[in-house]
C-alpha positions as CSV (number, residue, x, y, z in Angstrom):
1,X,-9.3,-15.9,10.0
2,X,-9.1,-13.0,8.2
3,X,-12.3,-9.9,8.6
4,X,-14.4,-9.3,5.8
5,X,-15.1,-6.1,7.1
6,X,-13.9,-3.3,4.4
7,X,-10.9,-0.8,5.3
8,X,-12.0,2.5,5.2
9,X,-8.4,3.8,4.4
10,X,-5.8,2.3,1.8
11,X,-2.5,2.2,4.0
12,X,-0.3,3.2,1.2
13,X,-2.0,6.3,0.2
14,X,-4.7,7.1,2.6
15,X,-7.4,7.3,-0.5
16,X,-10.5,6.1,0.5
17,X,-11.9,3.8,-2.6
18,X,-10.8,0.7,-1.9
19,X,-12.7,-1.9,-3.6
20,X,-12.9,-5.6,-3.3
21,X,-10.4,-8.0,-5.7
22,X,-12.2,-10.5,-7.2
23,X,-10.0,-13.6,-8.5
24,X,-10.7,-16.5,-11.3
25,X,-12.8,-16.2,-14.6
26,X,-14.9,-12.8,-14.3
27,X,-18.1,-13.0,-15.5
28,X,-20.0,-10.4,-18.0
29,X,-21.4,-8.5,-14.8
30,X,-17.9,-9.3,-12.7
31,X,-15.9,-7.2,-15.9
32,X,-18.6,-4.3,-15.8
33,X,-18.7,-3.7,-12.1
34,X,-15.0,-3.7,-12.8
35,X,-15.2,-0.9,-15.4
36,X,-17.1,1.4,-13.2
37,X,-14.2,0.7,-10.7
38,X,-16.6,-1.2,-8.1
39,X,-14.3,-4.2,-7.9
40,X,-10.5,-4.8,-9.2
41,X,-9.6,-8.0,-11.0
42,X,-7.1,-9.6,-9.6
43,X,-6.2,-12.5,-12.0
44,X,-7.4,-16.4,-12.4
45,X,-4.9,-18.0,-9.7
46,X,-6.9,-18.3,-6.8
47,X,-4.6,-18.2,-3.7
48,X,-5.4,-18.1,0.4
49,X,-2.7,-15.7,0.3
50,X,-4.4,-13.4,-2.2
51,X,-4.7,-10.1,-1.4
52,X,-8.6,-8.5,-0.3
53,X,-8.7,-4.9,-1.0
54,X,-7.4,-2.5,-3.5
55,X,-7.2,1.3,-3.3
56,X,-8.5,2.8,-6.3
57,X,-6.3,5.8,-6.4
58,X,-2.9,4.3,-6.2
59,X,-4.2,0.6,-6.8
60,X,-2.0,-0.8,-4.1
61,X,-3.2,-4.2,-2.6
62,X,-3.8,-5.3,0.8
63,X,-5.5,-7.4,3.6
64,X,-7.9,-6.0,6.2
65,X,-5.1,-5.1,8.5
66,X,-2.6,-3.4,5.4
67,X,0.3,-4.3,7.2
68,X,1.0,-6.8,4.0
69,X,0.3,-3.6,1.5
70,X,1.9,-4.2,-1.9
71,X,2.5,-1.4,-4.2
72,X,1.6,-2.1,-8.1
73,X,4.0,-2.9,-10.2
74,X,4.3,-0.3,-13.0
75,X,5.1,-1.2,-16.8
């Protein structure tokens, strides 16, 4: 079972805003918490396998340990 306890470092960047993903549907309040960059949206599949966390400086994705960090992909 995975921690819900937040990383206090991404371990791509080192940054230290790492916010919650949130999956599925966002609601009104779920896109504006977004906005101010409290949460990331992280699409409607909802997956075990999802990531947790996301660093808000170099939006990579990860799990509490990071070991399974993903960069983003860039268009």
């Amino acid at each position: 079972m995975r921690s819900r306890r937040k990383p206090e470092n991404c371990p791509l960047c080192g940054g230290t805003h790492v916010v919650p993903i949130t999956y599925g549907l966002p609601t009104i309040e779920t896109a504006k918490a977004a906005e101010r960059g409290e949460v990331a949206l992280g699409g409607c599949v909802v997956h075990p396998d999802n990531r947790r966390w996301q660093c808000g400086s170099c939006r990579g994705r990860f799990n509490d340990g990071g070991a399974d960090a993903i960069e983003p992909v860039q268009y």
